[in-house]
N, C-alpha and C positions, 0 to 999 in steps of 0.2 A: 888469243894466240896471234902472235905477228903473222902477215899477208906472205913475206915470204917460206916460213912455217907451213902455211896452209897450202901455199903453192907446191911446195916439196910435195907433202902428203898428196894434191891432187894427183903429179907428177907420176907417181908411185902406183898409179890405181890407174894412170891412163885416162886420164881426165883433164883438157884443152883448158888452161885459164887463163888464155889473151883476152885481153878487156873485159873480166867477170870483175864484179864487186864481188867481194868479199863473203858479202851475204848468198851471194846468187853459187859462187862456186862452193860455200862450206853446203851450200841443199846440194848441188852434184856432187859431190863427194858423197854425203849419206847415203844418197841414190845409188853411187858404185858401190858401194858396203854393204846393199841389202836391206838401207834403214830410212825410213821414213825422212823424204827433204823438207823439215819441219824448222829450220833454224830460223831463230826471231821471227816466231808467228804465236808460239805458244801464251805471250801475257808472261802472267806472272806462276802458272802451272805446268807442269811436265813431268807424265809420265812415262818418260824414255829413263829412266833409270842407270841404266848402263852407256847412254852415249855418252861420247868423248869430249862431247861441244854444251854439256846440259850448262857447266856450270857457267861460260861465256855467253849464251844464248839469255837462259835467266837473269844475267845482268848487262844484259843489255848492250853488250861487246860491240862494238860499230853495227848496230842496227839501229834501222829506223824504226817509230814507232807506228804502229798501226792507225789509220783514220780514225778519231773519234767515233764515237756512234750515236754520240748523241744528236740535238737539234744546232743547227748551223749556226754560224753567228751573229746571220741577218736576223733571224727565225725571232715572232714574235710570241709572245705565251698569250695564248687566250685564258680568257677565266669563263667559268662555268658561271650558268647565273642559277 
């Protein structure tokens, strides 16, 4: 969904989006709705079923992606002996 799209709908609910990313004000808006501010956190699973942002969120719509989890990329691998 285009930013000024989302800006409408915040607008609507009463929900301030001077200088929010995109990300930050679709979680307030959820929030105004009653519904968990989960947008681009979920991975690649979500069961929110009925939200209006599943199917932008799951692809990854102007989100950033989450830290790795793995080992850095200084990090070196030991071996067992």
């Amino acid at each position: 969904m285009q930013m000024e799209k989302v800006r409408d709908r915040a607008k609507k609910l009463g929900v301030k989006s001077a200088r929010m990313k995109k990300e930050d004000l679709i979680r307030a808006i959820q929030k105004a709705e009653g519904n968990f501010p989960c947008f681009g956190t979920a991975g690649d699973f979500c069961d929110q079923f009925s939200c209006c942002w599943r199917d932008g969120c799951l692809e990854g719509e102007n989100v950033k992606s989450p830290p790795s989890q793995g080992r850095s990329a200084g990090a070196k691998a030991t071996k067992e002996v």
